[in-house]
N, C-alpha and C positions, 0 to 999 in steps of 0.2 A: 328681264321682262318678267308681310313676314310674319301664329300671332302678328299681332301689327309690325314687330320688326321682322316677321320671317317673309310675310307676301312679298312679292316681286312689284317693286315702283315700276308699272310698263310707259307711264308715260316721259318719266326724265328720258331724257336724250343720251343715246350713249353711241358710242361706235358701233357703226352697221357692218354686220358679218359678210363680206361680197366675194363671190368666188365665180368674176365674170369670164371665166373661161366656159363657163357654165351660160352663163348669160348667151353668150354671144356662138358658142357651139349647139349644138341642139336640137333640131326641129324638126316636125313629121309632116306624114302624107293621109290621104283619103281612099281607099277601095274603089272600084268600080260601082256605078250607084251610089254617091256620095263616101265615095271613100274610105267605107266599110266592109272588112269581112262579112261573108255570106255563113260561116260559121262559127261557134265558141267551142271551151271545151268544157260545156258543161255547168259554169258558175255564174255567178252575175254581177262581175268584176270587169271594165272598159279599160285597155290601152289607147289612147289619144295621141298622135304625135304630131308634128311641125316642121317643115322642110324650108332653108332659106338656102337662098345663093351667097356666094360667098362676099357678095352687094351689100346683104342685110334684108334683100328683098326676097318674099316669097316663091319656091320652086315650084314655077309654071311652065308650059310648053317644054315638057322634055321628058321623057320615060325612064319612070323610075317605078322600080319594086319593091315593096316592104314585106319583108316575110317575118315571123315570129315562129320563134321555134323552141322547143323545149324537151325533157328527157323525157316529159310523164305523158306528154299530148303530139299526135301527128299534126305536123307543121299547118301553119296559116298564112294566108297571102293577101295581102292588099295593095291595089294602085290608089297613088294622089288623086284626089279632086283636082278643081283649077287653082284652089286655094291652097293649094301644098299640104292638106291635111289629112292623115291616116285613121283609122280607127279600128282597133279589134275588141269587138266585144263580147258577153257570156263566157268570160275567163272566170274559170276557179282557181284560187291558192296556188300559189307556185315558182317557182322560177324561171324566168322566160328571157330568151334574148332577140332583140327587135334589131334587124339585119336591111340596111337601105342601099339598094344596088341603084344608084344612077347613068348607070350607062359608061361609055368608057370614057368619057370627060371628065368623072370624078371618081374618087376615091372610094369604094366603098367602106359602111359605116356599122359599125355594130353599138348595142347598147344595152347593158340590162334591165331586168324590170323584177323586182322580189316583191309579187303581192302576198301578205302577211294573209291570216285569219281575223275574222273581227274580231275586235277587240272584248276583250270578256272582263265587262262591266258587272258580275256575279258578286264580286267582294266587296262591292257596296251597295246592295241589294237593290240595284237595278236591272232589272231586264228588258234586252234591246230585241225589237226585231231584223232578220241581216242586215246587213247596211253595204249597198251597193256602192264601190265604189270607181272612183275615173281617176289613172294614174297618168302621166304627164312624160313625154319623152320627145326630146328637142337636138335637133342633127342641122348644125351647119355645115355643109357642104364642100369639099376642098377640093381644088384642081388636080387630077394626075397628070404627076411628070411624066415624060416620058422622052427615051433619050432619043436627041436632033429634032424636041420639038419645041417649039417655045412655048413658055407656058400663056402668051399674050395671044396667041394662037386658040387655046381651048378657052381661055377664060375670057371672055368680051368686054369684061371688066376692068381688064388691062390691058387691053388692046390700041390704048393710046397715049397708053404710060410709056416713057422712055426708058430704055432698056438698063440704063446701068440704077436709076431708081428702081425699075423693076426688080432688078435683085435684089438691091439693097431693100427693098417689100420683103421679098422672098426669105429673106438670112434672117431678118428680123423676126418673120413669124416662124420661122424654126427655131430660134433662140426662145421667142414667148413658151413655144410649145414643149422645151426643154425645162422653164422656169427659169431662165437668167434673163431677168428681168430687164436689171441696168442695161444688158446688151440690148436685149430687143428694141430699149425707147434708145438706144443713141442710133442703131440701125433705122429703126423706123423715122427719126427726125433727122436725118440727113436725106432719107427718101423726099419727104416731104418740102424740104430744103431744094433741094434740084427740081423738085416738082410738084408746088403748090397745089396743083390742082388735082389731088390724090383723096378722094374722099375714103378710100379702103382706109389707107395708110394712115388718115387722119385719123381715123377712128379706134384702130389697132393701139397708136401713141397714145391716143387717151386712155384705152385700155392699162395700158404697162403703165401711165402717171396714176392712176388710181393703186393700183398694185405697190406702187412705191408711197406713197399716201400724198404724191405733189398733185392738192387737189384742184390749187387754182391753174396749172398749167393744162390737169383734163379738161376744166372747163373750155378755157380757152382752145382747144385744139378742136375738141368736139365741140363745139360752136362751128367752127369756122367747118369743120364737117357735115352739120345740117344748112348751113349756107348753101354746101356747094351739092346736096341731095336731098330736100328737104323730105322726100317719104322714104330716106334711109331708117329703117326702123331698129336701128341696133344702134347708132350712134344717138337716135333720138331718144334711147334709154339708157344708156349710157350718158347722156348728158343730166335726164332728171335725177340719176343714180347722184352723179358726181355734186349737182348743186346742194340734193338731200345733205350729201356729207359736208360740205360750205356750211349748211345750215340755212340756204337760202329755200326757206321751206315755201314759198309763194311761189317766184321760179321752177321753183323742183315739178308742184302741181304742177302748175303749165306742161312744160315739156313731159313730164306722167301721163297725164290727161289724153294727151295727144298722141302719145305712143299708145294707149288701149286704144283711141279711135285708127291709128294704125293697123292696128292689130291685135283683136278683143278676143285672139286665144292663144297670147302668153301671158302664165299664169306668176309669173318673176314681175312683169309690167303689174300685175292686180298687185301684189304682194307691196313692192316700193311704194305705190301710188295708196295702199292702205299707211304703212307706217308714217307717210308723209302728211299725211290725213288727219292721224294719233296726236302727231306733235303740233298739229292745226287746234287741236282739241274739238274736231268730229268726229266724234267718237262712234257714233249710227252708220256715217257715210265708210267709216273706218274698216267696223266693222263689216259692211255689205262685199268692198275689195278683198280682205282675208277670207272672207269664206268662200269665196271664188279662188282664192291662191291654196288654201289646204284643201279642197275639195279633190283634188288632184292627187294626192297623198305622195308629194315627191321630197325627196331628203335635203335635196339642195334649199327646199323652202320651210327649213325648219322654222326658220324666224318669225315665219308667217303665222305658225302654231305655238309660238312663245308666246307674239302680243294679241294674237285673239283668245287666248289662253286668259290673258290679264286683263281685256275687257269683258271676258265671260265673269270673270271674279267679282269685278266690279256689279257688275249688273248682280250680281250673288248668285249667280248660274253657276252654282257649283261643278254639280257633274259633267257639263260640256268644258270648264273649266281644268277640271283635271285630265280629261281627256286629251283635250289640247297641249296640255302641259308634260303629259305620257307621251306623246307624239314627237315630243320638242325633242326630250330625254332619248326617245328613240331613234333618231334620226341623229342627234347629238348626242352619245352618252359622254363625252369627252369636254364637254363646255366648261370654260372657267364657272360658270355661274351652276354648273349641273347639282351642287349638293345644295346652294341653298333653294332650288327650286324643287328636290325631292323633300325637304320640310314643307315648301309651300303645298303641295299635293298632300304631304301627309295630314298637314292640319285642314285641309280643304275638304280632305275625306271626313274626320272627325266634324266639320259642321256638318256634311252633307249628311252622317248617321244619325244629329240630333233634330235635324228637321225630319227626318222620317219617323 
């Protein structure tokens, strides 16, 4: 996302970097009073998180606690909204870990969060004023075992699944959770084999065919999984995800589209639904979704600051251009594409000094 051969072409089409474990793990809560912390420590930095069940659907009606805690700052605490949404804000700099106790039906969850310093835009004789920023932290929810109890029992979700599919659920998302892949999707499609009517499971499968890169089999599974839950919000992105890679870029919007009105605060949903935009060649509409997906400043959504990176260039917005492009580098220093996109910044600076 070259001189003219070093800039980054953002708009060909290339393989989308997807690490839907991430996708689909994840999501926070809200404070009391809108699900906000009553105090910061000090900075003018937001943690924002997102709590789902392990449905796909938002964590509602059930007591859960979010605490943030850290070495440098005396811990902080927030409950969910009815939205499942958290927020700690007036964080300064730091490292911090975001801890979600839901009660003893679930697992509890940890997650870190490394807010950086702003960015020091100095070496190319611009200066910024702070810049506040809203970081992204996403917790799906998982059942605890617990022994002689079943787990169809704590989770309602499975509660009408037949037991020996249930397992075969269960073996599967330990094997996903291990990264054997192959296993999980033969576990997870004999689940579904005994019992069609398994929208987790379907979704899961689609997960591990994306992973394996069998894209028309995700289609097909997560399809047949928004069938059977249509406000499943994790297979309904998951399915624009998978058409994106098809290249069924009209499809892909639809089911995008639909997952923001889903749910218009995951920032993975803005991100697809921009890159899907890009290769529409909306490039206005394109941009308006990334800067809702890097606003957040989360690593998994490097992508999101590749190609708003490469339509800030275009536009000749230099300097938001290379920032974006630091961002990418950042979160990604290990990218195939990483050295030729520190020449694209390097000569992006050198315009940026002769318009000054």
């Amino acid at each position: 996302m070259p001189g003219s051969k070093t800039l980054p072409v953002i708009l060909k089409q290339r393989s989308l970097l997807i690490f839907l474990g991430i996708l689909l793990l994840p999501l926070g809560v809200n404070a009391q009073g809108g699900g906000r912390s009553s105090t910061g420590t000090g900075g003018i930095h937001t943690i924002q998180g997102y709590i789902f069940f392990p449905s796909g659907r938002k964590a509602e009606g059930t007591t859960i606690i979010v605490k943030l805690q850290s070495l440098q700052y005396p811990e902080l605490q927030a409950i969910p909204d009815s939205g499942g949404t958290f927020t700690f804000s007036n964080l300064a700099p730091g490292s911090y870990t975001v801890i979600v106790n839901a009660g003893d039906e679930y697992e509890q969850t940890s997650e870190g969060v490394y807010i950086d310093s702003d960015l020091n835009l100095s070496r190319m004789g611009v200066r910024l004023p702070p810049n506040p920023r809203r970081f992204s932290v996403m917790v799906h929810l998982q059942p605890k075992m617990k022994p002689g109890v079943k787990p169809g029992v704590v989770n309602a979700a499975l509660a009408a699944v037949p037991e020996k599919a249930r397992k075969l659920y269960e073996k599967g998302i330990a094997e996903a959770r291990n990264d054997d892949t192959a296993s999980a999707a033969a576990s997870l499609k004999e689940a579904v084999t005994l019992y069609p009517d398994f929208p987790l499971a379907l979704n899961e499968l689609g997960v591990q065919y994306l992973k394996l890169r069998q894209i028309d089999k995700a289609i097909e599974v997560l399809k047949e999984a928004c069938k059977l839950d249509a406000n499943a919000f994790a297979s309904r992105l998951n399915l624009g995800i998978a058409l994106l890679e098809a290249k069924h870029e009209k499809e892909a919007e639809e089911q995008l589209r639909e997952s923001v009105k889903q749910n218009n605060n995951v920032p993975s949903a803005h991100m697809y639904l921009g890159i899907v935009l890009l290769r529409l060649n909306r490039v206005d509409e394109a941009q308006k979704e990334l800067e809702i997906a890097t606003a957040v400043n989360a690593s998994h959504l490097g992508m999101a600051n590749y190609y708003l990176g490469g339509i800030y260039w275009k536009k000749q917005d230099y300097v938001r251009a290379v920032e974006q492009l630091e961002k990418y580098l950042q979160f990604t220093p290990s990218a195939p594409d990483a050295e030729r996109v520190r020449a694209t910044i390097k000569e992006l600076r050198t315009r940026t000094n002769h318009s000054n």
